[in-house]
TIDO-535705 format. One record per residue: residue number from 1; residue in one letter; x, y, z of N, C-alpha, C in turn. Coordinates in steps of 0.001 Angstrom, whole numbers, plus 500000, padded with zeros to 6 digits. Example, Ala and Ser with C-alpha at 12.3 -4.5 7.8 and 13.67 -1.06 7.14 Angstrom:
2
<gumar guvex="1" lumvo="A" n_c1="513190" n_c2="494310" n_c3="507800" ca_c1="512300" ca_c2="495500" ca_c3="507800" c_c1="513200" c_c2="496700" c_c3="507800"/>
<gumar guvex="2" lumvo="S" n_c1="512850" n_c2="497750" n_c3="507080" ca_c1="513670" ca_c2="498940" ca_c3="507140" c_c1="512900" c_c2="500030" c_c3="507870"/>
***
This chain:
114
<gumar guvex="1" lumvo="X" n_c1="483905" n_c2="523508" n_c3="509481" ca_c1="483601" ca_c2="522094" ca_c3="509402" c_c1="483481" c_c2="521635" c_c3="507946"/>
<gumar guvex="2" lumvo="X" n_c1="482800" n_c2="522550" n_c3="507105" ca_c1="482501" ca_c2="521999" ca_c3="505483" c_c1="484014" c_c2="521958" c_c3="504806"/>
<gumar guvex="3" lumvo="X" n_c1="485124" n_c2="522648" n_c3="505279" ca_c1="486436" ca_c2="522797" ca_c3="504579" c_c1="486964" c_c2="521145" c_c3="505438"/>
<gumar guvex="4" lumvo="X" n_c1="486529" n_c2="520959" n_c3="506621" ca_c1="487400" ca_c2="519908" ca_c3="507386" c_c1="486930" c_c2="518429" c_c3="506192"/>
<gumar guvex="5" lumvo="X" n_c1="485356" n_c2="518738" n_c3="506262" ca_c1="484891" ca_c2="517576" ca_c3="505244" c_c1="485005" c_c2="517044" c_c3="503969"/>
<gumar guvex="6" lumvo="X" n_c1="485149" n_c2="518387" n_c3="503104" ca_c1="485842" ca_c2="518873" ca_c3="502077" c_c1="487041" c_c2="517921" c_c3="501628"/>
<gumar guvex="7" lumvo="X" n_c1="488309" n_c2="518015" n_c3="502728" ca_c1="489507" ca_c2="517356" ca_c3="503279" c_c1="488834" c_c2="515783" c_c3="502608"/>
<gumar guvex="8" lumvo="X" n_c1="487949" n_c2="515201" n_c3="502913" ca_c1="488076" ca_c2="513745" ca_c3="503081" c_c1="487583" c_c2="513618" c_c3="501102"/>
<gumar guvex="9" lumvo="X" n_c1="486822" n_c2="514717" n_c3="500545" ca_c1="486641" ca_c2="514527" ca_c3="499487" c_c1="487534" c_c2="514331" c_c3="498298"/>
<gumar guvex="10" lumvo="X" n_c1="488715" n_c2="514995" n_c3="498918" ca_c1="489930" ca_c2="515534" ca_c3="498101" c_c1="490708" c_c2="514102" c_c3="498009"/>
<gumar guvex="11" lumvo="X" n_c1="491193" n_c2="513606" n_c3="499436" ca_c1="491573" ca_c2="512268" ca_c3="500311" c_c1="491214" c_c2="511131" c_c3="498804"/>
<gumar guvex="12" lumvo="X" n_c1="489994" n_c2="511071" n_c3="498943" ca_c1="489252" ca_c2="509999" ca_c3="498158" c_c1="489450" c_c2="510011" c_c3="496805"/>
<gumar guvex="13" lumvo="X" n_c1="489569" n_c2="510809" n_c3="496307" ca_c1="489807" ca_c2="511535" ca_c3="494811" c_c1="491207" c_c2="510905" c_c3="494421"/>
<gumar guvex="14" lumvo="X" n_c1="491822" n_c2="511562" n_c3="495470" ca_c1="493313" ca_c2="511236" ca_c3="495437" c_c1="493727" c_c2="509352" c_c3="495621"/>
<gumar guvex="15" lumvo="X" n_c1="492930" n_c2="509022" n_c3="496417" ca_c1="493291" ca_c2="507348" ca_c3="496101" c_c1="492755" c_c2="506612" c_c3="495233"/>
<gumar guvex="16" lumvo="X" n_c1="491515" n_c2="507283" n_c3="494629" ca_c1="490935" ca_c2="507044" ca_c3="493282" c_c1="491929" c_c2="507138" c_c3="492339"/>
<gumar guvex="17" lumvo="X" n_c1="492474" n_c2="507823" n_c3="491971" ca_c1="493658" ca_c2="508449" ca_c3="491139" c_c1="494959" c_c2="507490" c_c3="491602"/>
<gumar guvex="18" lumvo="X" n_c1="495574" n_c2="507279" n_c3="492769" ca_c1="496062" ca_c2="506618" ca_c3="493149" c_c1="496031" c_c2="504693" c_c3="492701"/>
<gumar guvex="19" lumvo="X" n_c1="495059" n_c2="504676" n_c3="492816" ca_c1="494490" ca_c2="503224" ca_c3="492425" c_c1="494099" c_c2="502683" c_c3="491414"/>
<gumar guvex="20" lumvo="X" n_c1="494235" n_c2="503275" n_c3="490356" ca_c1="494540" ca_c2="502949" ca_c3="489029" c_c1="495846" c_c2="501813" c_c3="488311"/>
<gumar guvex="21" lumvo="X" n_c1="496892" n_c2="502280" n_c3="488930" ca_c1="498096" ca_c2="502077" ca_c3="489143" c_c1="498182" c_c2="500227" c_c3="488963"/>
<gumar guvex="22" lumvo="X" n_c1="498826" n_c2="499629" n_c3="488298" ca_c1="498807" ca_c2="498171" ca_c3="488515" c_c1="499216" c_c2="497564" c_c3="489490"/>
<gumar guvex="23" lumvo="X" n_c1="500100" n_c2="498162" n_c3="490053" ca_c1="500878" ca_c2="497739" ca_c3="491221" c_c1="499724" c_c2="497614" c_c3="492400"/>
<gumar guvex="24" lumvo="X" n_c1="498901" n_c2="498383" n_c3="492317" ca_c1="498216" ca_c2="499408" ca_c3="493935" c_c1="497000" c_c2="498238" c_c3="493340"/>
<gumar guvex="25" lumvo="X" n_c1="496696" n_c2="498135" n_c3="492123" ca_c1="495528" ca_c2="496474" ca_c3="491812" c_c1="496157" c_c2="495410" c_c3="492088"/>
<gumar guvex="26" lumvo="X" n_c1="497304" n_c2="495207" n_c3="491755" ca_c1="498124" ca_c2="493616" ca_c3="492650" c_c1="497941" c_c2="493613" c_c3="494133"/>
<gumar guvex="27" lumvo="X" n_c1="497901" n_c2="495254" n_c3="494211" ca_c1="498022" ca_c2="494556" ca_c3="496100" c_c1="496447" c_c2="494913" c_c3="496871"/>
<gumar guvex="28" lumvo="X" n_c1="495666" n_c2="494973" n_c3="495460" ca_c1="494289" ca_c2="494914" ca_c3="496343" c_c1="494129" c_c2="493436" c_c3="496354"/>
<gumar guvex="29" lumvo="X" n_c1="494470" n_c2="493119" n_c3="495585" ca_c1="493947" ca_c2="491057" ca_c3="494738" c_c1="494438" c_c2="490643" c_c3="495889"/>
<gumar guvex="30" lumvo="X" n_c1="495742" n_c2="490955" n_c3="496244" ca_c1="496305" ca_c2="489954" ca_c3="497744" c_c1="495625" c_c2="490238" c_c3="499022"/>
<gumar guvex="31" lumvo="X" n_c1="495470" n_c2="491608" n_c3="499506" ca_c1="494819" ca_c2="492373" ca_c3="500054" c_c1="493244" c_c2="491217" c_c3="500351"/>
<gumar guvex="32" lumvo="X" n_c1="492428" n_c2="491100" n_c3="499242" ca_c1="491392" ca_c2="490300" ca_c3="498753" c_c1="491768" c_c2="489038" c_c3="499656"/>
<gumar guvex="33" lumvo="X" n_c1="492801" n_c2="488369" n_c3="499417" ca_c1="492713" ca_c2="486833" ca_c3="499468" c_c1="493515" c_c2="486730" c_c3="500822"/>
<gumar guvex="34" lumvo="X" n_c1="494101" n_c2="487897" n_c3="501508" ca_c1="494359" ca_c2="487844" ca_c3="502666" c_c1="492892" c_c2="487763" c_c3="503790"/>
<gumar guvex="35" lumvo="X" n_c1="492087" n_c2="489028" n_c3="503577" ca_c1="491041" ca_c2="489073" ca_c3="503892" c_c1="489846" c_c2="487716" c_c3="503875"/>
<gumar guvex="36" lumvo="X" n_c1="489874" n_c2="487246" n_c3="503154" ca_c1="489081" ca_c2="486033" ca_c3="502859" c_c1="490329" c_c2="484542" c_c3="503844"/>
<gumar guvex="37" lumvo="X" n_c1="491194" n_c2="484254" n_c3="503525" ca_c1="491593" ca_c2="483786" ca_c3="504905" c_c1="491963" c_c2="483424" c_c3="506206"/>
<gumar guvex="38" lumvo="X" n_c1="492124" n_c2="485395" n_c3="506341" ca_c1="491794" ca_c2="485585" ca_c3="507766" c_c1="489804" c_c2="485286" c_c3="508399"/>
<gumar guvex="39" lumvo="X" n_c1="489311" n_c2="485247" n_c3="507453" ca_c1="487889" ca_c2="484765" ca_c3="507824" c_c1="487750" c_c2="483103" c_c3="507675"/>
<gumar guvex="40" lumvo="X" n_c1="488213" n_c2="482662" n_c3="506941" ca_c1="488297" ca_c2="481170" ca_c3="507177" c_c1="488979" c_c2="480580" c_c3="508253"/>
<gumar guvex="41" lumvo="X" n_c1="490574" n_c2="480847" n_c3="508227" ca_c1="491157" ca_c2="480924" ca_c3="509011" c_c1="491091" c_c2="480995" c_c3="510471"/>
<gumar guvex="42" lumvo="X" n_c1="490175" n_c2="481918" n_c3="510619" ca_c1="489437" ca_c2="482886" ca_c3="512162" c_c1="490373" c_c2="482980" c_c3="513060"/>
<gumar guvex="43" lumvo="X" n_c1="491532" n_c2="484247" n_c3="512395" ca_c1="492251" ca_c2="484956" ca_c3="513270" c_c1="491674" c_c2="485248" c_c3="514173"/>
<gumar guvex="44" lumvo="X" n_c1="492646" n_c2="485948" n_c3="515394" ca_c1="492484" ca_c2="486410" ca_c3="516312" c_c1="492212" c_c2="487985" c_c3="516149"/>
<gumar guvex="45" lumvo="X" n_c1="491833" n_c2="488711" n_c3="516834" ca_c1="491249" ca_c2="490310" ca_c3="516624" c_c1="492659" c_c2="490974" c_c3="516592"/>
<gumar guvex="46" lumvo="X" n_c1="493619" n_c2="490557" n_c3="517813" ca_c1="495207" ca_c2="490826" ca_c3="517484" c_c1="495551" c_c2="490635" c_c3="516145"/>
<gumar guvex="47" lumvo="X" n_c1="495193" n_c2="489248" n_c3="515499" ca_c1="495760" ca_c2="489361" ca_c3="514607" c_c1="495394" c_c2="489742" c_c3="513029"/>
<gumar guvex="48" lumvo="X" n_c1="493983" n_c2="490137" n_c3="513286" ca_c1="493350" ca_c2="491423" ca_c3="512266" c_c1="493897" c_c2="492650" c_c3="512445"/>
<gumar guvex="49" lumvo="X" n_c1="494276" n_c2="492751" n_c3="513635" ca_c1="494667" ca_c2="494585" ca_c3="513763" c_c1="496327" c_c2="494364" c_c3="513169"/>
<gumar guvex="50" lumvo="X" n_c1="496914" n_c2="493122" n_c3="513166" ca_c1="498325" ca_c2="493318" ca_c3="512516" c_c1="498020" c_c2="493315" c_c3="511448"/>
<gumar guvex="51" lumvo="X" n_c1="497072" n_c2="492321" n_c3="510472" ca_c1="496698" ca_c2="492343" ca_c3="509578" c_c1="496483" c_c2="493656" c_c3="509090"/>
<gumar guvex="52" lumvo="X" n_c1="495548" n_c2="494244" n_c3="509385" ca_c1="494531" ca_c2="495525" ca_c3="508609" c_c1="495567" c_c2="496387" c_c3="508495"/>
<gumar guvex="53" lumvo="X" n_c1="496877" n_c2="496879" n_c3="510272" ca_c1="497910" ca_c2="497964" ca_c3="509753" c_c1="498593" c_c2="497310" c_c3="508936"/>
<gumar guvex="54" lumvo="X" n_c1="499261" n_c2="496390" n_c3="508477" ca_c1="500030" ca_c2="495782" ca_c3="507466" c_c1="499548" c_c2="496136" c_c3="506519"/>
<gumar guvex="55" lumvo="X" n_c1="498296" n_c2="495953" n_c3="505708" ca_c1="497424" ca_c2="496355" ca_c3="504608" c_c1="497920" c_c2="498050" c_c3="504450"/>
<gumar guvex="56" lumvo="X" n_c1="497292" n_c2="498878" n_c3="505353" ca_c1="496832" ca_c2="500313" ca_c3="505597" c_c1="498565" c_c2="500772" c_c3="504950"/>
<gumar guvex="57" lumvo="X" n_c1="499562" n_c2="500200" n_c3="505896" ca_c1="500808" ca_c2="500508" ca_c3="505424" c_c1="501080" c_c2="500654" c_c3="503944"/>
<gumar guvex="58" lumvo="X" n_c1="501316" n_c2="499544" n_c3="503530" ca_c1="501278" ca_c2="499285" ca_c3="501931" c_c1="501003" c_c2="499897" c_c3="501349"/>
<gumar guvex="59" lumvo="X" n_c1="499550" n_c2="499672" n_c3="501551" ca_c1="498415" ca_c2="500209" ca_c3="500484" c_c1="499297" c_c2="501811" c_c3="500424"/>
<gumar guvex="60" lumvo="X" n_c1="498876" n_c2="502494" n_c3="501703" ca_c1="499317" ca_c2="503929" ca_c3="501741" c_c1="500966" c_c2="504348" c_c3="501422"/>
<gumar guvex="61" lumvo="X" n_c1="501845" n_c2="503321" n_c3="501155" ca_c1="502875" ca_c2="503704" ca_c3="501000" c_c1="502691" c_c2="503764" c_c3="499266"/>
<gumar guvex="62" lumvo="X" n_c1="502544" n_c2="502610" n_c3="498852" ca_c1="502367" ca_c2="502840" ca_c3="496966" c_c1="501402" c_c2="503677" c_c3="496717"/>
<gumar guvex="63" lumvo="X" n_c1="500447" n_c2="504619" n_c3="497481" ca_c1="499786" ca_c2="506074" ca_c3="496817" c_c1="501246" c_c2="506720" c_c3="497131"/>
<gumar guvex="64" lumvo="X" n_c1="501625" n_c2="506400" n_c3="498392" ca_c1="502852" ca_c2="507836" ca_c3="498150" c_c1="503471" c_c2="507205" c_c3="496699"/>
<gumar guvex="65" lumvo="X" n_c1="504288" n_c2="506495" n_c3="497098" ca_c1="505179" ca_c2="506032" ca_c3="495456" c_c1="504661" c_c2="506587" c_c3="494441"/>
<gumar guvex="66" lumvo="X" n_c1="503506" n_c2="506313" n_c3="494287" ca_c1="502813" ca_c2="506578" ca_c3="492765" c_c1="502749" c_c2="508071" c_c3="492618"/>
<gumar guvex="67" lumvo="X" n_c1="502542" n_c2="509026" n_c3="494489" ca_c1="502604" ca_c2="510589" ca_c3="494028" c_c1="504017" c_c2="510668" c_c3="493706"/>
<gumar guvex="68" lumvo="X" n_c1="504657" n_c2="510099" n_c3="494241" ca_c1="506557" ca_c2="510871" ca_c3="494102" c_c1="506695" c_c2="510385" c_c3="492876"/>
<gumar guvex="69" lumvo="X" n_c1="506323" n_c2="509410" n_c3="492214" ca_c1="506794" ca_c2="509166" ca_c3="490721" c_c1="506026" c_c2="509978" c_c3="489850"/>
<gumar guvex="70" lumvo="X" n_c1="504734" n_c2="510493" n_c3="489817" ca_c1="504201" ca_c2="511338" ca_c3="489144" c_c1="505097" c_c2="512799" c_c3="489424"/>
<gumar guvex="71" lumvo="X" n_c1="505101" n_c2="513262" n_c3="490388" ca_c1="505576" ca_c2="514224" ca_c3="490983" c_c1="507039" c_c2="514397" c_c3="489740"/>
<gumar guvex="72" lumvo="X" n_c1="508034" n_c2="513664" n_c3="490025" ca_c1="509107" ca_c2="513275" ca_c3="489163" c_c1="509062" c_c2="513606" c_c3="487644"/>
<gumar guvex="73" lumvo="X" n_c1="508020" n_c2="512620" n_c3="487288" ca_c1="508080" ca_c2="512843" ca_c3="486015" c_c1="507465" c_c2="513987" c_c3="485428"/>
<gumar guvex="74" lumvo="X" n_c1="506975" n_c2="515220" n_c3="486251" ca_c1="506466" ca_c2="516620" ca_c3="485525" c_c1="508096" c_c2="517041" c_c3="486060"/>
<gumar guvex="75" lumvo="X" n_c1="508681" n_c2="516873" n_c3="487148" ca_c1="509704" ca_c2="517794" ca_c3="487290" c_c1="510675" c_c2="517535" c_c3="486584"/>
<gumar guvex="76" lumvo="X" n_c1="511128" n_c2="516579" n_c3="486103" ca_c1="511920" ca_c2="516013" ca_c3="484789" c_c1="511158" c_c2="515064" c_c3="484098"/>
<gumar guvex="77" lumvo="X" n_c1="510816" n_c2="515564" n_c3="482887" ca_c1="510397" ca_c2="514910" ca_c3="482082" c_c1="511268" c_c2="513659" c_c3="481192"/>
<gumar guvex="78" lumvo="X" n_c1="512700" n_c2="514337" n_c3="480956" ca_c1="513719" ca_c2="513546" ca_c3="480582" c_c1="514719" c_c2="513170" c_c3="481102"/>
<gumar guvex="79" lumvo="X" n_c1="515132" n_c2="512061" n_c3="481190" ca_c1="515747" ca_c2="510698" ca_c3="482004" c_c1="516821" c_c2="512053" c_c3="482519"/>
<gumar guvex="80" lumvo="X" n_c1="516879" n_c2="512253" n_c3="484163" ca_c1="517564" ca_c2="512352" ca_c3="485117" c_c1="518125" c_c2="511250" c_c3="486200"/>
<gumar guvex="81" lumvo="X" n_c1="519377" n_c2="510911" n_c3="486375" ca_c1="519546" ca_c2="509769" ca_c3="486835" c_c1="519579" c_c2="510201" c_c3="488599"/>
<gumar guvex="82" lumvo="X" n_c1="519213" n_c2="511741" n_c3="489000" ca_c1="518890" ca_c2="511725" ca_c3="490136" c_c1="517793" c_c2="511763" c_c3="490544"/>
<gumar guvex="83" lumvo="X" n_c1="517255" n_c2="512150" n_c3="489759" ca_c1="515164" ca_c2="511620" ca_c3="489661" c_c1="514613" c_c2="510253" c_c3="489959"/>
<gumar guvex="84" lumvo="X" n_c1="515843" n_c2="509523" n_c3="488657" ca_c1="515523" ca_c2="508165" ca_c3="489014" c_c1="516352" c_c2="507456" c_c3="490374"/>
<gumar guvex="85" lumvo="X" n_c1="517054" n_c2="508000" n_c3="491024" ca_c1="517346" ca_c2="507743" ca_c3="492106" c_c1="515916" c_c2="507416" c_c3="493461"/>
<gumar guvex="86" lumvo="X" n_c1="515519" n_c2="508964" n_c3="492968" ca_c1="514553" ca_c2="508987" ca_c3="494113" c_c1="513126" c_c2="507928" c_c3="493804"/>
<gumar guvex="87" lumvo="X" n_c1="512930" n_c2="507437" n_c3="492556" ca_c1="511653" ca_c2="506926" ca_c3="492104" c_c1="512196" c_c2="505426" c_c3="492882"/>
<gumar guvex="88" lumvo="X" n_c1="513197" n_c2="504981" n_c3="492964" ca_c1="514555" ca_c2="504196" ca_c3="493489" c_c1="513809" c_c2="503994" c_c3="494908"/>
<gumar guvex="89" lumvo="X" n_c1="514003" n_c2="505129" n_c3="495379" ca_c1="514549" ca_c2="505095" ca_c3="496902" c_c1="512541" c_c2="505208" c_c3="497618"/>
<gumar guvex="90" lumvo="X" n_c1="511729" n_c2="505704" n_c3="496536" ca_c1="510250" ca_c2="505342" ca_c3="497006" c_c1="510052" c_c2="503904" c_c3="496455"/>
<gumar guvex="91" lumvo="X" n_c1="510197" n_c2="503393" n_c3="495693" ca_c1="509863" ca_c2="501923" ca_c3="495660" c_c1="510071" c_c2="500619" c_c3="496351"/>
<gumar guvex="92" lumvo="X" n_c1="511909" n_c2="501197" n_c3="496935" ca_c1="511896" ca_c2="500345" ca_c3="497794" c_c1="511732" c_c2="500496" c_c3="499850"/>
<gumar guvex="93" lumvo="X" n_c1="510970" n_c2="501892" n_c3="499614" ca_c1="509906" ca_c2="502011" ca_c3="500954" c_c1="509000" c_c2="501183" c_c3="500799"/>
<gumar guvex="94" lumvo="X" n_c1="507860" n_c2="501092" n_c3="499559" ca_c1="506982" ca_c2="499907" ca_c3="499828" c_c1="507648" c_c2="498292" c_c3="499516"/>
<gumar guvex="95" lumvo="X" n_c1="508580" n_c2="498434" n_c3="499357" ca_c1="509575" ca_c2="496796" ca_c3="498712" c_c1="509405" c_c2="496513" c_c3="500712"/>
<gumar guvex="96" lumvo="X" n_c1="510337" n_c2="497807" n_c3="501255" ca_c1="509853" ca_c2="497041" ca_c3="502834" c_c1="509588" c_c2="497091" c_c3="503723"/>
<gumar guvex="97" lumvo="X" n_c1="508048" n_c2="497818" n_c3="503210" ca_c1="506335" ca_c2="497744" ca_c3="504146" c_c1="506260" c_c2="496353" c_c3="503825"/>
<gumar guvex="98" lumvo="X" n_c1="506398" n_c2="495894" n_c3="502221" ca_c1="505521" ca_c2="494645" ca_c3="502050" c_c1="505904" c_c2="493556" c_c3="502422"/>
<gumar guvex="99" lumvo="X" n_c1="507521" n_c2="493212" n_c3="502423" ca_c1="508673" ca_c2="492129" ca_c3="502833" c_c1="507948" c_c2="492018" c_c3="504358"/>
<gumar guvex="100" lumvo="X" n_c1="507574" n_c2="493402" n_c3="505170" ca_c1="507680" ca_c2="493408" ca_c3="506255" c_c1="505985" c_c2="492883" c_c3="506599"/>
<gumar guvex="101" lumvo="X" n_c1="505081" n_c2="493002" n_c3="505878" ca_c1="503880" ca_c2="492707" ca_c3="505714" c_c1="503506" c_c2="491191" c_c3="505301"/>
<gumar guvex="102" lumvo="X" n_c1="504604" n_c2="490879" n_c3="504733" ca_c1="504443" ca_c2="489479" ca_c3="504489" c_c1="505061" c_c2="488149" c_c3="505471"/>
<gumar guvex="103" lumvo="X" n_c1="505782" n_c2="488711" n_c3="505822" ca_c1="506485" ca_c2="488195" ca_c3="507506" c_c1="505430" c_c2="488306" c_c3="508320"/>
<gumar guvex="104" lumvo="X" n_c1="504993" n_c2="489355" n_c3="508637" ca_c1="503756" ca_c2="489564" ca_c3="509587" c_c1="502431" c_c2="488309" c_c3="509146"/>
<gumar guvex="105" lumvo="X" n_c1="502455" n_c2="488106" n_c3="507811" ca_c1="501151" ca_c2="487456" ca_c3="507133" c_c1="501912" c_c2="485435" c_c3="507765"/>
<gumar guvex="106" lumvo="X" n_c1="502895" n_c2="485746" n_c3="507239" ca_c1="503823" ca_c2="484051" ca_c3="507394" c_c1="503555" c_c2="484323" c_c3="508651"/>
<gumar guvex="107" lumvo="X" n_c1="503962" n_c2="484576" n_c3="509877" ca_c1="504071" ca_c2="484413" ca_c3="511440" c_c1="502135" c_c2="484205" c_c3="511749"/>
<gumar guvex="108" lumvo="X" n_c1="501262" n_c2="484917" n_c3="510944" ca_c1="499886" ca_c2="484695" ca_c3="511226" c_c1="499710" c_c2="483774" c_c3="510565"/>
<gumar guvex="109" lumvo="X" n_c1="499679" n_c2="483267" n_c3="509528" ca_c1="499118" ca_c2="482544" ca_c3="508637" c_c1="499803" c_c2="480751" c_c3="508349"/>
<gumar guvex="110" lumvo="X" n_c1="500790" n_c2="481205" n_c3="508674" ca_c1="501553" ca_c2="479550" ca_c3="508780" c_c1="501278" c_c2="478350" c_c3="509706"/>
<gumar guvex="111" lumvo="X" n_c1="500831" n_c2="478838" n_c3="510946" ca_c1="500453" ca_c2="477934" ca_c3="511890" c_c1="498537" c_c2="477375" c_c3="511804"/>
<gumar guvex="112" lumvo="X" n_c1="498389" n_c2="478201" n_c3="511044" ca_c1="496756" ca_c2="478117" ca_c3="511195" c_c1="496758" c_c2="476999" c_c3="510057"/>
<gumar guvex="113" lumvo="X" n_c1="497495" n_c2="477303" n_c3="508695" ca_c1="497917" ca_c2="476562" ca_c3="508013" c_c1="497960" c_c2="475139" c_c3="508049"/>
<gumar guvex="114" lumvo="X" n_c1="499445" n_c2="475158" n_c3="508477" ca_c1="500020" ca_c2="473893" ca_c3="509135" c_c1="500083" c_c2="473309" c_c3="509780"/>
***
């Protein structure tokens, strides 16, 4: 059980480290001001739970990004253009969590709106 718990210490460390990142602070700020108008707003509980996985997505896709680009740059340090392929091909995984997160936010957020 202390190794299972252990697990969540490591977890935390790692999105600490993770969250440094400017990108992963832009999308807490929105993150922020999503949260604060789904409470004004007064979504529906449906539409917190699209909300919150939309968030969870993101969020958790730019820690991956940020590991595969760290990851990258110890395994080539100098400009590989198949390295930078892959730093490529993780950025635009969260390019569309978030496209896809923000559709989800427009279909919630537009009518309450307007």
């Amino acid at each position: 059980m202390a190794g299972f718990l252990r697990g969540f210490v490591f977890a935390w460390r790692g999105i600490a480290a993770g969250s440094r990142g400017r990108n992963f602070r832009v999308m807490l700020a929105v993150t922020a001001g999503v949260i604060v108008a789904g409470y004004f707003l007064k979504i529906s509980q449906v539409q917190w739970c699209l909300v919150s996985l939309s968030i969870g997505l993101v969020l958790g896709l730019e820690l991956v990004n940020t590991a595969g680009e760290k990851l990258v740059d110890i395994l080539s340090p100098d400009h590989d253009p198949r390295y930078g392929m892959v730093k490529d091909i993780l950025a635009g995984a969260v390019l569309l969590a978030a496209a896809a997160a923000a559709g989800a936010g427009a279909l919630i957020f537009w009518p309450k709106i307007f």
